[in-house]
N, C-alpha and C positions, 0 to 999 in steps of 0.2 A: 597426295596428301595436301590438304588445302591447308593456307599459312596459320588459320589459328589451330588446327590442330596439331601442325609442327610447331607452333610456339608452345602450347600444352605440354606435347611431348618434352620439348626442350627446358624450357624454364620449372624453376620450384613452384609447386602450387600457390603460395601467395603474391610470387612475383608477375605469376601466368592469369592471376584475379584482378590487378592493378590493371593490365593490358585487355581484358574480357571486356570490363567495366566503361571503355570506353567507343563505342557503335560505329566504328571507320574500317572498313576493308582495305582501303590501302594504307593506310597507319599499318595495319596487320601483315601486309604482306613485304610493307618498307621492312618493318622488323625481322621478319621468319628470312628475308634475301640476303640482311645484311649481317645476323647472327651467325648464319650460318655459316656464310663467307668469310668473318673475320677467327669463329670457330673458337668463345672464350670457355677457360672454362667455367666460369661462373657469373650469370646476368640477374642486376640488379637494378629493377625499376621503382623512381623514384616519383611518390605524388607531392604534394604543396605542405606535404604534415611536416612540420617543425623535426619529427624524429627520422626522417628521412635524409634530411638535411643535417641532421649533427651526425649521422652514418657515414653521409660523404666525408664530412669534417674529420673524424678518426679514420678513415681510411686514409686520405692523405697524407696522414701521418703514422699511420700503422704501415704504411706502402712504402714511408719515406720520398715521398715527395714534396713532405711538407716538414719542417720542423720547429714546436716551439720555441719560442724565444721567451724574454725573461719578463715582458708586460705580459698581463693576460690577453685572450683573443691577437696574437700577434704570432704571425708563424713567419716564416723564411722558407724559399723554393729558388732552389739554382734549374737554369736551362746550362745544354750543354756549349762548353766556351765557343762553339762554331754557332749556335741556334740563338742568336740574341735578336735578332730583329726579322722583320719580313725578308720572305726570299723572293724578290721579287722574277729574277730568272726562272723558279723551279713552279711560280705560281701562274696557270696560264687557265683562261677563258674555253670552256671547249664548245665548237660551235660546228651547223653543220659542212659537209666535206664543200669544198669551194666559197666557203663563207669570208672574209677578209674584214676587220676592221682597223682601222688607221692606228696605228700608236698601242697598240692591243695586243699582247701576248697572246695569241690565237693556236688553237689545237683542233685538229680535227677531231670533230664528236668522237666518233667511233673507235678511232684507236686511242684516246685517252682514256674513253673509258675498259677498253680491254687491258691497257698497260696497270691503271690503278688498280682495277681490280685483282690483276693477278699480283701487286705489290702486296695488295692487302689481303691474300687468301691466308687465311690462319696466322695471321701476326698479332693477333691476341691470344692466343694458344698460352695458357696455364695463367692466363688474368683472367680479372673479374671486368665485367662488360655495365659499362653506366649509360641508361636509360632517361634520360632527363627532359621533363617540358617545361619551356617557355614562351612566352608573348614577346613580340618587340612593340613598343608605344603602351598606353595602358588598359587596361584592361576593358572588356567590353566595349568598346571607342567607337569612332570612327578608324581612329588608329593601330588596332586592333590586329597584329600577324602571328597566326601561331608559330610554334618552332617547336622540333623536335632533335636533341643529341644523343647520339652514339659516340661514346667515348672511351678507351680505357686506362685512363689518366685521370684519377680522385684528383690532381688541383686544375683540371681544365672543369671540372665537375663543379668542384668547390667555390672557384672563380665566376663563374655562371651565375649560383646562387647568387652572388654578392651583387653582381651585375645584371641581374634581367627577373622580371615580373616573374613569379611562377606562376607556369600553365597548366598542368594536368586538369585544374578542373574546369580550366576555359575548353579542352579538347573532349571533355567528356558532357558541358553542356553544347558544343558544335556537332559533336559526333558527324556525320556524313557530309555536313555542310564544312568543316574547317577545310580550308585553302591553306596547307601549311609548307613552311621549307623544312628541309632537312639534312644535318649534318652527320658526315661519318668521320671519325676521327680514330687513331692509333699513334698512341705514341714508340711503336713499335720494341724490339729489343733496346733494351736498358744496361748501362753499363752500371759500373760498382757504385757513382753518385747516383744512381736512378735519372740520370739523363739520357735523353736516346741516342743510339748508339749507330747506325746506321746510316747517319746524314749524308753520305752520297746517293739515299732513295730517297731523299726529302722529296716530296711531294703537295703541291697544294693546286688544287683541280675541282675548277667552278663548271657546273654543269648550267649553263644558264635554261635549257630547255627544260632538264628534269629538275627545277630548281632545288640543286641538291650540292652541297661542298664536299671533296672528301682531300680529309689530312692526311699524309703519313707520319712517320720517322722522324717527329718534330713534336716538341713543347710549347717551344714559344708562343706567349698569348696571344699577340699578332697573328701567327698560322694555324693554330687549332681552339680559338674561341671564337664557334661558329656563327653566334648571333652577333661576333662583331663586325670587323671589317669584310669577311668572308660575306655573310648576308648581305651586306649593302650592296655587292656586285648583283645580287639578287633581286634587292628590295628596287634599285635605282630600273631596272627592268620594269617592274611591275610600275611603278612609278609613269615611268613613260608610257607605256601603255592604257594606265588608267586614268590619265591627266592629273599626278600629285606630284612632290617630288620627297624623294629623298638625298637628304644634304650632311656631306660631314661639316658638320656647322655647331658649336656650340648654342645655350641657348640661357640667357641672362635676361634680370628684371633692371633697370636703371629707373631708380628712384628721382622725380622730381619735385620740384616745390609743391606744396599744399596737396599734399598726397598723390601727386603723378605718379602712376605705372608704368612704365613702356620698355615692352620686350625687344632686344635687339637678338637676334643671329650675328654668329660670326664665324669666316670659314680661312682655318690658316691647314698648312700641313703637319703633319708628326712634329714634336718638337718645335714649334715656334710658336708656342705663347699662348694655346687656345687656352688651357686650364687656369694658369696666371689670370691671363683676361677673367675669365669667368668668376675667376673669385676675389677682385676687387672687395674689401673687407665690407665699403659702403654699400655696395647693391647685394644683388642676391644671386645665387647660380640654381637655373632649371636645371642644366644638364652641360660637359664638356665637349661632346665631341660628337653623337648624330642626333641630326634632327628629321623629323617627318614635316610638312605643311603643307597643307591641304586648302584649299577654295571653298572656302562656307561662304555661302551668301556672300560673295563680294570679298570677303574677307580672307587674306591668308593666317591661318590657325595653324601654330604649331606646337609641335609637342615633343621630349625626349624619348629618343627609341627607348635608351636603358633606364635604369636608377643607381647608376655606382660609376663611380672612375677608377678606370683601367689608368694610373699617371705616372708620366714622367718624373721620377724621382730630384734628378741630378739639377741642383741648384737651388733644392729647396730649402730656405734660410730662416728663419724668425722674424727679419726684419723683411724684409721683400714678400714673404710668402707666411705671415703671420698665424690667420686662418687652416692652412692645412699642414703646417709648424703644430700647431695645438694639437688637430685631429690627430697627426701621426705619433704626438707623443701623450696620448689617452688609450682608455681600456678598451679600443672598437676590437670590430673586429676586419683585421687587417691582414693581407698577405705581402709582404714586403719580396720580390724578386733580385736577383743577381747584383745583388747590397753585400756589403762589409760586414760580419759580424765577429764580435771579439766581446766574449764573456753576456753573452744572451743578447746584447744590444746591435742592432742597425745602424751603418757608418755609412755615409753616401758623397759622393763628390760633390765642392763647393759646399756646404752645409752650414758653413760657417763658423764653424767651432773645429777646435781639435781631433783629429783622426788619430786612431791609433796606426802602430809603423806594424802590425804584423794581424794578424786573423783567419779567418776565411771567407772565400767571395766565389764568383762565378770560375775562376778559374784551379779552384781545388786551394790548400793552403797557401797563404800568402802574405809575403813581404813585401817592404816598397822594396823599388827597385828589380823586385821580381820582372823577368821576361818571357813574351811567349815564343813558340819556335821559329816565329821569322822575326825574331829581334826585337818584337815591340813590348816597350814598356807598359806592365798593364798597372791601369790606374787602379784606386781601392773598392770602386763600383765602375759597372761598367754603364756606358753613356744612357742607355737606351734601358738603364733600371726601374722598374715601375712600384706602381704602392697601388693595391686593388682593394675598394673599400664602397661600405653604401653611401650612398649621398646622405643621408637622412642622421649620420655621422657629422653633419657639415651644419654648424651654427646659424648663417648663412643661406642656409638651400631653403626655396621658397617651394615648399613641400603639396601644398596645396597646386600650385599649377605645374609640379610635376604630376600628379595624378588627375589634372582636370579633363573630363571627357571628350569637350572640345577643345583642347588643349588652348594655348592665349593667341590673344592676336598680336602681327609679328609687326613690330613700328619700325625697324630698319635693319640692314644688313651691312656688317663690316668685314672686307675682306682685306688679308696678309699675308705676312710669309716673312724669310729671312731674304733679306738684302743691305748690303752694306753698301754699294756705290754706283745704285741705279735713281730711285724714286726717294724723295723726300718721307721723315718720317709717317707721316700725316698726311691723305689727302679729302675734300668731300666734293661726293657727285654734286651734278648738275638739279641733275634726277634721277628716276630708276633707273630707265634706257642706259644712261650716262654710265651711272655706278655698273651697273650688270656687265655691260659689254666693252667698255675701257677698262674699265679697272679690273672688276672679278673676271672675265673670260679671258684679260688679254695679260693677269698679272703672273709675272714667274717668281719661285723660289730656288731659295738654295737647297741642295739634297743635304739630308741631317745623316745622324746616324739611327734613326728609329729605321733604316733599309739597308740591306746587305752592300756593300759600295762605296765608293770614296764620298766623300763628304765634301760642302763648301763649292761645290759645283751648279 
């Protein structure tokens, strides 16, 4: 049986019309290998139509992965208390046998991928199976990568939305010519909060060859939102190969006299200040955290892979963080993560106001003081809590060259991190040379907690 008439067979006739409708054989046969394998009972493909999109939005909440809160468009999603950040031990590079690279959690092709697969054989069994396209960079571009998820998790679904260009109809005007990556994701069995339950099969496995990611056993946005950090293992591939780069880099306008433009990049790690930075009340934010830039004519042009930030909640205040102070407390539409809630409302560390002493948060109900089983005190959110929202939310966002084709030209590049007693706050290159290779290649950070690990290291 050839894949579209195993997807025919398999899917409901209007969901098997959505997948007909667009001209790629291997699109086709991605889908008929990997449905089958993860074996759900029910698949559901999603195009760029608005009602497909408020589908996912009530399933994640008909699924209970999602729960309103007391603003509209505002929901709450616990991970489970062990799945709060990247696993960076369980997430390994698979490349082929005798391949080695430096610093590089490396796996041999071939048994990774026979280990995840059989992790992942029928672990969607009695779920419903999410089919989702999207672009990274925008649309029609230069910047232009398709992307296709497999997921059975409505808020890694939902989360996507908010975060990335819809593609279906980019993939059905490419048909045989889209170059696309592809993610498989499971959140596998669920315990009574609907967080997964099985986290000693946590699994996160970058197939750099087949350029394809697959999750298991895991929620967390970090390990199964594929077009984020997962794909730049991907994209930075293609990158090198086709002379462009791909950069976890923020990307901001700084306003000068008499109407000065000039776009800066800037590239810190998890948790230290990229989004802060970006949204300086005065200037304007393209994007928080990946950037594309390309070689046009002499020129580096870059552009935001997403449209939405995935953010670091914990320390965001009114006074310090003004601007997304406002957004978070307006009708967007927002998912708030592994936050405090008490009586419909969102509580989050350092916030600067009043916390209530009792609620619920990532760790099931909870009091101060509350402890988890090896004695630690758990605070009323946890470190690594995020708020996933559209840019286009943001007063602020210079919207026009988030969508511009050739994205803006790049006037300079700021690179950071956490250190308390190495380098001066502040320093500037020579020149490019200078800045590039003193500074960005040669600077280190502290490890935060957006990574499974001790901290402050």
């Amino acid at each position: 049986m050839n894949p579209l008439e195993y997807l025919k067979n398999r899917l409901e006739p209007k969901q098997f019309e959505k997948i007909r409708a667009i001209d790629n054989p291997e699109l086709h046969e991605f889908l008929a290998r990997y449905i089958d394998l993860l074996n759900p009972a029910k698949v559901f493909v999603c195009t760029d139509s608005k009602e497909d999109e408020e589908y996912v939005r009530r399933k994640a909440i008909e699924y209970g992965e999602e729960r309103p809160l007391a603003m509209k468009g505002h929901t709450v999603h616990y991970d489970g208390y062990y799945d709060q950040a990247r696993d960076k031990a369980r997430t390994k590079i698979l490349v082929p046998r005798g391949v080695e690279i430096p610093f590089i959690n490396t796996m041999d092709r071939e048994e990774g991928l026979r280990e995840i697969h059989e992790i992942m054989r029928n672990i969607a069994g009695g779920k419903e199976l999410f089919v989702c396209f999207f672009v990274l960079g925008p649309k029609n571009s230069i910047f232009t990568i398709p992307a296709v998820q497999l997921t059975d998790s409505a808020y890694v679904a939902h989360s996507e939305f908010i975060l990335y260009r819809k593609g279906y109809e980019e993939f059905k005007r490419l048909g045989k010519e889209a170059k696309f990556l592809k993610f498989v994701h499971s959140a596998g069995e669920l315990d009574e909060r609907k967080t997964s339950k099985n986290i000693g099969k946590r699994r996160v496995y970058i197939d750099i060859e087949g350029e394809t990611v697959y999750s298991a056993n895991t929620q967390y946005g970090g390990n199964t939102i594929g077009l984020k950090k997962l794909a730049f293992r991907l994209t930075i591939r293609r990158a090198v190969q086709e002379g462009w780069l791909s950069e976890h880099m923020f990307l901001m306008r700084v306003n000068g006299p008499k109407g000065r433009k000039t776009y800066f990049t800037g590239t810190y790690p998890s948790m230290c200040g990229k989004t802060s930075t970006a949204m300086i009340p005065w200037e304007k934010i393209v994007g928080d955290d990946l950037t594309f830039i390309v070689d046009m004519k002499g020129e580096a042009r870059g552009a935001n892979v997403e449209k939405g930030v995935f953010g670091i909640i914990q320390g965001v205040n009114q006074e310090d963080d003004p601007i997304i102070w406002e957004v978070l407390h307006s009708s967007n539409e927002i998912i708030f993560s592994n936050v405090l809630v008490k009586d419909g409302k969102p509580y989050w560390n350092d916030m600067g106001i009043p916390i209530p002493d009792e609620g619920e948060n990532h760790s099931g109900k909870w009091w101060r003081g509350k402890k988890d089983a090896e004695g630690n005190e758990i605070p009323p959110s946890h470190k690594n809590a995020r708020f996933t929202v559209s840019l286009e939310a943001f007063p602020n966002a210079d919207l026009e060259a988030l969508e511009a084709p050739c994205g803006v030209r790049i006037g300079g590049m700021i690179f950071g991190g956490r250190d308390k007693d190495t380098w001066p706050p502040v320093r500037e290159a020579f020149h490019w040379a200078h800045g590039v290779i003193t500074m960005g290649a040669a600077l280190e950070s502290e490890t935060t907690g957006a990574t499974l690990g001790k901290e402050g290291v």
